[in-house]
C-alpha positions in Angstrom: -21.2 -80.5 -20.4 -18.9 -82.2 -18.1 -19.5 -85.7 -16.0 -22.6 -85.0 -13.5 -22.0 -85.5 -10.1 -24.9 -88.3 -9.4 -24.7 -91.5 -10.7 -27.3 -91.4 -14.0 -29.2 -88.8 -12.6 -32.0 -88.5 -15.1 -30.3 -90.8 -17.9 -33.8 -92.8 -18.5 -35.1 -89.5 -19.9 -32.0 -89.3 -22.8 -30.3 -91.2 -25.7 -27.3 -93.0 -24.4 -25.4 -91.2 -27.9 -25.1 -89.0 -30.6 -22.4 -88.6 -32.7 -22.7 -85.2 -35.1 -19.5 -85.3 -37.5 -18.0 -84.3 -41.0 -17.5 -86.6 -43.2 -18.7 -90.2 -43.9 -15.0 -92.4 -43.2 -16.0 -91.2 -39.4 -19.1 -92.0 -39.7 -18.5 -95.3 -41.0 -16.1 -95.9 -37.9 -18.6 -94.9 -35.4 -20.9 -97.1 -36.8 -19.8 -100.6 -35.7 -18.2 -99.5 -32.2 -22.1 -97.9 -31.7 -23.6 -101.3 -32.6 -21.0 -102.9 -29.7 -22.3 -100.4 -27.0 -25.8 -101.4 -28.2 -26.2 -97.9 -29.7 -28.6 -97.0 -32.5 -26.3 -96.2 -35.7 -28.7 -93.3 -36.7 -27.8 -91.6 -33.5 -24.6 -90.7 -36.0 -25.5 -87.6 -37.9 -24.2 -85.6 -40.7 -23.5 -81.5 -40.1 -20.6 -81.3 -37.1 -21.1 -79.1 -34.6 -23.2 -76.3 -36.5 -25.6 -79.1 -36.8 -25.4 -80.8 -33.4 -26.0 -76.6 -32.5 -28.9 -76.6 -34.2 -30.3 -80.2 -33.1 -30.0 -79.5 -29.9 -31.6 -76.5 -29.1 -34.8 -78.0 -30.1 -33.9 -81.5 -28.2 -32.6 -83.3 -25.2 -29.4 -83.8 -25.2 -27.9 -87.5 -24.8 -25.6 -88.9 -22.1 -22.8 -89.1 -24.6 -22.1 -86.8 -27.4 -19.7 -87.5 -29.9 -18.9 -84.0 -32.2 -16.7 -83.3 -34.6 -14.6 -79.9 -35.0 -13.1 -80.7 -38.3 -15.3 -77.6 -40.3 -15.2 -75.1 -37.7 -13.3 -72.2 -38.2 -13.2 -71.2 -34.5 -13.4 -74.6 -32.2 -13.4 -72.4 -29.2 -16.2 -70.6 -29.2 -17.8 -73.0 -31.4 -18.0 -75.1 -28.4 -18.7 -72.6 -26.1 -21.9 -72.3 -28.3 -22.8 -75.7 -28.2 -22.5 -75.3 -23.9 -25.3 -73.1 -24.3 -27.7 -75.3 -25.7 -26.5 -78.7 -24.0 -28.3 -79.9 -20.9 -25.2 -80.0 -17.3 -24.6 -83.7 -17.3 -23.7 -84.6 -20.8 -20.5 -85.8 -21.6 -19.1 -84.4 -24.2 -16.2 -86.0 -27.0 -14.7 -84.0 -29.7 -12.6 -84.7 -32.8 -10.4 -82.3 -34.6 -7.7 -81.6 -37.1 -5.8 -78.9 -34.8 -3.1 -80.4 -33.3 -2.4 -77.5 -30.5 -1.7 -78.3 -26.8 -3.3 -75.0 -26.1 -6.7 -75.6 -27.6 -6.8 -78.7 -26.0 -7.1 -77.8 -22.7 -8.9 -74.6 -23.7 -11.3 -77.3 -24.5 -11.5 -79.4 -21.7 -11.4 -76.2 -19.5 -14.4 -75.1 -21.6 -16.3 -78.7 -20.1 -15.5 -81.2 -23.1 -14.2 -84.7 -22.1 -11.8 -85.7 -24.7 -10.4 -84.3 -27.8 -9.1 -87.1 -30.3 -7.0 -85.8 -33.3 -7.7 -86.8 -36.7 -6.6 -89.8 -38.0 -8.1 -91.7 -34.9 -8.4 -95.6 -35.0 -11.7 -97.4 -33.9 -9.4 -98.4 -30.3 -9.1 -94.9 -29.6 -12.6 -94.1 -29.6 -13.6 -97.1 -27.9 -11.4 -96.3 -25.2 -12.7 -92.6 -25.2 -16.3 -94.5 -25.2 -15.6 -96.5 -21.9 -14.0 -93.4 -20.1 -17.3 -91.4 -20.9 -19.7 -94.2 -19.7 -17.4 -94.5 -16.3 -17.7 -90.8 -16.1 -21.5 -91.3 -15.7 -21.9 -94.2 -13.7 -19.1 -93.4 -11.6 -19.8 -92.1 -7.9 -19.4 -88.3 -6.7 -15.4 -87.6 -6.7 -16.2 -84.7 -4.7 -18.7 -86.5 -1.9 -18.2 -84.8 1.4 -17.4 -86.2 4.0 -20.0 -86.7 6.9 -17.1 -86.4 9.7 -16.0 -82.9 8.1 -19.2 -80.7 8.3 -19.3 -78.0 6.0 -17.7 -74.6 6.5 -18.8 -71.4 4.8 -16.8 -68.7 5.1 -17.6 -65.2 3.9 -15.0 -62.9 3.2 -15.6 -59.3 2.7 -13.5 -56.1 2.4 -14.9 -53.1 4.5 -13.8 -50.9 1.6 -12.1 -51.6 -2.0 -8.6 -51.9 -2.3 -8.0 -53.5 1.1 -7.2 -56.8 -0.3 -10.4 -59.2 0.5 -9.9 -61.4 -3.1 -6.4 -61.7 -1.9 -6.9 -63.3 1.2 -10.2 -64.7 0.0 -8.3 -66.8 -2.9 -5.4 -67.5 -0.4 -7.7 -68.7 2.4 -9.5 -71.2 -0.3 -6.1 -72.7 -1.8 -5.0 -73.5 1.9 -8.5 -75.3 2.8 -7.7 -77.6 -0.1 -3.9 -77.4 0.1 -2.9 -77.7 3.9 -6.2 -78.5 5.6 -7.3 -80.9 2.5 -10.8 -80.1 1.9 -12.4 -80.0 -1.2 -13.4 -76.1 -1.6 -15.5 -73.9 -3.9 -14.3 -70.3 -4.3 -17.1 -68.1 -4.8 -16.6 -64.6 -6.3 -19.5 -62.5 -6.2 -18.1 -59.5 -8.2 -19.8 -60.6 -11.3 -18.2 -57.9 -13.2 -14.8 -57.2 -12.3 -14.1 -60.2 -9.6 -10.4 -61.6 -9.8 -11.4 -64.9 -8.0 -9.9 -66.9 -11.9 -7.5 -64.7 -12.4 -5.5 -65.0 -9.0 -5.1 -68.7 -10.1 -4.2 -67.9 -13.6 -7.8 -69.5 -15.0 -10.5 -68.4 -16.9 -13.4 -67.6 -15.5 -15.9 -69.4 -18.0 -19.4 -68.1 -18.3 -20.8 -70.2 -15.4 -21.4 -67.8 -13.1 -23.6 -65.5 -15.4 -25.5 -68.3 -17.0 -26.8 -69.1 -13.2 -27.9 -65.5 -12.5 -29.6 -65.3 -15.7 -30.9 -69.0 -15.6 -31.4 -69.6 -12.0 -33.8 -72.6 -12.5 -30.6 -74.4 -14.3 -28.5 -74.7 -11.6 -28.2 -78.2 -9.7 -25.1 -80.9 -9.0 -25.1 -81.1 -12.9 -24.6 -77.6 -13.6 -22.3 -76.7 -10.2 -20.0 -79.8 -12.1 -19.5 -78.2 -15.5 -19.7 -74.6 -14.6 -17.3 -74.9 -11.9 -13.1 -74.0 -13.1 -10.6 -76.7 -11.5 -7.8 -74.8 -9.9 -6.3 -78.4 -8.5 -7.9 -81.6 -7.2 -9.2 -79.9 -3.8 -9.9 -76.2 -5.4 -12.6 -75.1 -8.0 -13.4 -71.9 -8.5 -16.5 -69.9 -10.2 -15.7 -66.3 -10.9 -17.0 -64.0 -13.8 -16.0 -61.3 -15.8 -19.3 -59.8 -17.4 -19.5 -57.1 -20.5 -19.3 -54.0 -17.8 -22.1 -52.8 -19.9 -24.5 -55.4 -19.1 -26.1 -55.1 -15.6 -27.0 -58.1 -14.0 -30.5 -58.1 -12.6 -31.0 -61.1 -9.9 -33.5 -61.2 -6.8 -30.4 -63.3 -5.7 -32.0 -67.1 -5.8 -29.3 -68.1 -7.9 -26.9 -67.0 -5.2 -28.8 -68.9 -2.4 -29.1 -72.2 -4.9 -25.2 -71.6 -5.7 -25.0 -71.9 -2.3 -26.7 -74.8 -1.1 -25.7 -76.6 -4.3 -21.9 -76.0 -3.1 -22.8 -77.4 0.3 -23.5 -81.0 -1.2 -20.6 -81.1 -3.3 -17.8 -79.5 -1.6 -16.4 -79.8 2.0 -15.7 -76.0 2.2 -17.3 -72.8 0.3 -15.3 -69.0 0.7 -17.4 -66.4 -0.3 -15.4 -63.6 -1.8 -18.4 -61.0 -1.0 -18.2 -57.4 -2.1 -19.6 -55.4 0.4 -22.2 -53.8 -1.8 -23.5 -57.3 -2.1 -24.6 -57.2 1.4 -26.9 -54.4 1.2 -28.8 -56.2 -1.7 -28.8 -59.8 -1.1 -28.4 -60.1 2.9 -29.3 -63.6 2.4 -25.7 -64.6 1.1 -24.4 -64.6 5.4 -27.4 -65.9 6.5 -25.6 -70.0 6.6 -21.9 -68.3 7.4 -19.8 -70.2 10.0 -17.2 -67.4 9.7 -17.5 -63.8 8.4 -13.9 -62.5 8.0 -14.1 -58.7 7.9 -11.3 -57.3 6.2 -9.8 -53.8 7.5 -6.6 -51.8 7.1 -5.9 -48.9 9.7 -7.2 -45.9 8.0 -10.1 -43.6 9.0 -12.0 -44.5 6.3 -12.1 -48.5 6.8 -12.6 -47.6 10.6 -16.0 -45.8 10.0 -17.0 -48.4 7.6 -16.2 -51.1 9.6 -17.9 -50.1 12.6 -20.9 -50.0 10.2 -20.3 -53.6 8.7 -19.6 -55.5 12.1 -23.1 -53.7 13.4 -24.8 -54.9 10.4 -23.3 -58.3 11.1 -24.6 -58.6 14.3 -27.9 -58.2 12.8 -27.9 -60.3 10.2 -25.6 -63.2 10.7 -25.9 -63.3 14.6 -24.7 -67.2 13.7 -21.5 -66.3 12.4 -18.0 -66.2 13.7 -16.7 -62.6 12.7 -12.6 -62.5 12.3 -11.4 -59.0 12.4 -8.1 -59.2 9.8 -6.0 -55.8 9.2 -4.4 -56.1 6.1 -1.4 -54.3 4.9 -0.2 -53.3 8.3 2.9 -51.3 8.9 2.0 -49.5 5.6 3.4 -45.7 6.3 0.9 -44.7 3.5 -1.9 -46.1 4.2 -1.8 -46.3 7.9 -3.4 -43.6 9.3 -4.3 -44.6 12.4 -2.7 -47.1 15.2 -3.9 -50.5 16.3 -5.0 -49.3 19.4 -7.1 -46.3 18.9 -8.7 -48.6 15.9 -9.6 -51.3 18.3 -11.1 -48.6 21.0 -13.5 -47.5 18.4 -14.6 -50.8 16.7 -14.8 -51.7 20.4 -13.4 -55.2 19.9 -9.7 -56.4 18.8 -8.0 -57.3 15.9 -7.8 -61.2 15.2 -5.2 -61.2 12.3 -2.6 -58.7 11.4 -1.6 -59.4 7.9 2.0 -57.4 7.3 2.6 -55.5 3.7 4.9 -57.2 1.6 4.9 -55.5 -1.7 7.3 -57.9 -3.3 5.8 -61.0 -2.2 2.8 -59.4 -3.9 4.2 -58.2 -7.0 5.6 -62.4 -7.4 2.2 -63.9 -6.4 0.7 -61.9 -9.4 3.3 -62.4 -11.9 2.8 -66.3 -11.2 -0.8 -66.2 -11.0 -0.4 -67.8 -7.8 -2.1 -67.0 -4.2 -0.1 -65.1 -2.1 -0.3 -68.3 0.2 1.1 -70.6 -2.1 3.2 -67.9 -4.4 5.7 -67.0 -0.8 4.8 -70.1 1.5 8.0 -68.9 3.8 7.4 -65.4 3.9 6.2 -63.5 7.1 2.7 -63.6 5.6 2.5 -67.1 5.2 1.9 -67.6 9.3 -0.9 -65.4 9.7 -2.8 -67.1 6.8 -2.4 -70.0 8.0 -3.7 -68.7 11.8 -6.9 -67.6 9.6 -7.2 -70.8 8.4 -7.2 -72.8 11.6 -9.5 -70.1 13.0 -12.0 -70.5 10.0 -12.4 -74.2 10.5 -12.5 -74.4 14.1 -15.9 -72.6 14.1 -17.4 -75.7 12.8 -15.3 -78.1 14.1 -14.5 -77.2 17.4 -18.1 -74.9 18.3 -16.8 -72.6 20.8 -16.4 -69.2 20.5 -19.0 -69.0 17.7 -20.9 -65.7 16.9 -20.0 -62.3 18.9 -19.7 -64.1 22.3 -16.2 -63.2 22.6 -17.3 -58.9 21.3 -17.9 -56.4 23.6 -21.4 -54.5 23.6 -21.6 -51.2 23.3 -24.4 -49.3 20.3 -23.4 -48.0 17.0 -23.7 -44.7 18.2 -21.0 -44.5 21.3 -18.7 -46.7 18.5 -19.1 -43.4 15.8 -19.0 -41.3 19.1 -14.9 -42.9 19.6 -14.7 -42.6 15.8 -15.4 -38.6 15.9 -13.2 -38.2 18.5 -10.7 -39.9 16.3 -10.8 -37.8 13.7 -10.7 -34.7 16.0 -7.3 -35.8 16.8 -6.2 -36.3 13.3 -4.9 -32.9 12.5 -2.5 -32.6 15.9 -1.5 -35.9 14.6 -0.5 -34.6 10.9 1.1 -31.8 12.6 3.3 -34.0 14.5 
C-alpha cells in the first residue's frame, strides 16, 4: 500500500482518490478539498473500511485512498485486511479516534501513509493530500547507484545452530551502516526465520503473499512488502502458521531477487541450507557465498558436502569460509588445523564466542554488530564485510581460484580418518 518506487507507474489505469469514511461532517470536509485537487466528490463513499474492503476486491484500487478507522473494532488487522485486497502502489491515508503512539506506527509499519486523529481540520488533510501526491510522483529514494554494482551475498549455515541469521543480519546492518549501501535482507526460512526479529520488527506478511502470489511481485510490491530497519536497511522475513506448508516451484524467490537488484545496492541472502537442495537457483547470481562452520565433526562432514555442491552450482561465486563460535570448549571438537586439512582449503574468518555480547544483542533486538561495536567480534565482521564487497568491486579473487583441488571423496577420506582419531582424543 505504500508509495511505489516508479514515478506513476500505471496511474492512467486508476482513480487519482477515494475516500471510504464514517460519518457525513468528514465527508462534507473531503468534499471541497477534493474539488481543489480536481477530484470527483463521489470518489467519497459512505461504509469505512469494511466498505472500502468490500469495494475493492471487486475494483482497482486508486492512487490515493483516503479511509476512515473510526467504526472498526480492531484498526490493526482491519488494515491488514484491506492490504490484501489493495493493489502495491496505492497510497494509503487513515483517520481514527485512537490516539495511541503504538498503533500508529503499527500502522505505518503495516504500509499506511498517514494516520490523522479525529477532530482533523481541512489544513491537515490537505497537507496529508500533497505529501501523498509527492509520494507518487516523486523519484526512486532507493535508486542504485550505477558506480556501486550490485552485490549478492548468500549466507548459509552448514548446520543449524551455528549462527548464519546472526552474522547474516549483522553482515546486512553493516552494508547500510559502515559501507552505506542501501541493502535488502532476505530471510528464506519462511517459517521460523529470525531475519525481523534480530532488529526488533515485525515481519509483515510480505514474504508469504509473494510465494503464494508470485505474479504480484514487482518494484510496487518489493516497496510495501519490504520492513524498514533504518534508512539504508529493509528487511523481508516471515513467520508462517508452522502448520501451513509452503508450496513454491521457487519463481517468487528468483523475482524477489531480481526485483531487489533494481531497488537496492546490496541483497544478503540468509539461506537455510535445506533451501539449496530444492531451489538451487537462489546462488545461481551470488558474488559471495559465505559458508558458515563451527569446529565440530558434524559441521566438518557437512561442509565438505556444501562447498562441493558450491563448486557446482555457483562456480561464479566467491565462497568465504567463516568459523563461528570459536574457542568454544563445548562445541569445539576439533582444531583449526585438522578442520582445514579435510575441507582442503582455509578458514577466512574466525568469529570468537562471546556469550555476553550475545545475550545483550538479543535483549536489545539489535545485531550483534551494532549491539557490541567494540567488542572482539566487531573486527572480524567488519573483515567479512570488506571481503563481501570487494568481490564485486575489486574482481579478483572471485570464485574458487584461490581453493585447492582435490575430489569429494579424498576430502571424506581426511574426514574418516578424523574421526578415527576422535576417541584417542576423548581419552586424552
Amino acid at each position: 500500500m505504500n508509495a511505489p518506487f516508479n514515478a506513476m507507474r500505471g496511474a492512467s489505469l486508476r482513480d487519482p482518490f477515494t475516500a471510504f469514511v464514517c460519518d457525513e461532517e468528514t465527508a462534507e470536509m473531503l468534499r471541497p478539498i477534493a474539488v481543489e485537487h480536481g477530484w470527483a466528490p463521489e470518489k467519497i463513499n459512505k461504509g469505512g473500511l469494511r466498505n472500502a474492503v468490500q469495494s475493492l476486491s471487486v475494483s482497482a484500487s486508486p492512487n490515493i485512498l483516503f479511509v476512515d478507522l473510526s467504526e472498526s473494532g480492531d484498526p490493526l488487522n482491519d488494515i491488514n485486511a484491506l492490504a490484501e485486497v489493495c493493489e502495491p502502489g496505492t497510497v494509503v491515508i487513515a483517520a481514527g479516534q485512537v490516539n495511541d503512539v503504538r498503533l500508529y506506527r503499527d500502522l505505518v509499519a503495516s504500509g499506511i501513509q498517514d494516520y490523522l486523529l479525529k477532530p482533523f481540520n481541512a489544513d491537515q488533510v490537505r497537507d496529508a493530500f500533497a505529501n501523498a501526491q509527492m509520494t507518487i510522483s516523486g523519484p526512486r529514494t532507493n535508486e542504485p547507484s550505477m558506480e556501486r554494482p550490485h552485490v549478492v551475498a548468500a549466507v548459509i549455515g552448514v548446520r543449524g545452530g551455528v549462527g548464519a541469521s546472526t552474522i547474516a543480519s549483522s553482515v546486512a546492518w553493516l552494508m547500510g551502516d559502515t559501507v552505506g549501501r542501501t541493502t535488502a535482507l532476505l530471510d528464506l526460512d519462511v517459517h521460523f526465520g529470525t531475519g525481523a526479529l534480530s532488529l526488533d520488527l515485525e515481519p509483515g506478511r510480505g514474504l508469504t503473499d509473494a510465494i503464494e502470489n508470485p505474479s504480484r511481485i514487482d518494484g510496487l510490491f518489493i516497496e510495501r512488502a519490504m520492513v524498514r530497519a533504518n534508512d539504508k536497511l529493509s528487511v523481508l522475513s516471515a513467520e508462517a502458521p508452522i502448520n501451513q506448508p509452503m508450496l513454491t516451484d521457487g519463481s517468487a524467490f528468483f523475482q524477489l531477487q531480481e526485483e531487489m537488484r533494481n531497488a537496492f545496492e546490496t541483497t544478503v541472502l540468509d539461506l537455510p541450507r535445506q533451501m539449496l537442495v530444492q531451489h538451487p537457483h537462489l546462488v545461481h547470481d551470488a558474488h559471495v557465498c559465505i559458508v558458515v562452520v563451527e569446529f565440530t565433526l558434524a559441521a566438518t562432514r557437512d561442509a565438505i558436502r556444501i562447498l562441493s555442491w558450491l563448486k557446482s552450482n555457483a562456480p561464479q561465486a566467491r565462497v568465504l569460509v567463516v568459523a563461528n563460535k570459536s574457542g568454544a570448549a563445548n562445541v569445539q571438537e576439533i582444531n583449526r588445523k585438522d578442520f582445514e586439512t579435510s575441507i582442503e582449503r582455509k578458514v577466512d574468518i574466525v568469529i570468537p564466542l562471546d556469550l555476553k555480547a550475545a545475550a545483550q544483542a538479543a535483549k536489545l533486538g539489535q545485531p550483534l554488530a551494532k549491539a557490541k561495536p567494540g567488542t572482539k567480534i566487531a573486527q572480524p565482521l567488519g573483515q567479512l564485510v570488506t571481503m563481501t564487497v570487494s568481490a564485486v568491486d575489486g574482481g579478483e579473487g572471485q570464485g574458487e581460484a584461490a581453493e585447492r583441488g582435490g575430489s569429494l571423496l579424498g576430502k571424506l577420506g581426511n574426514f574418516k580418518a578424523m574421526v578415527a582419531k576422535k576417541p584417542a582424543k576423548a581419552a586424552a
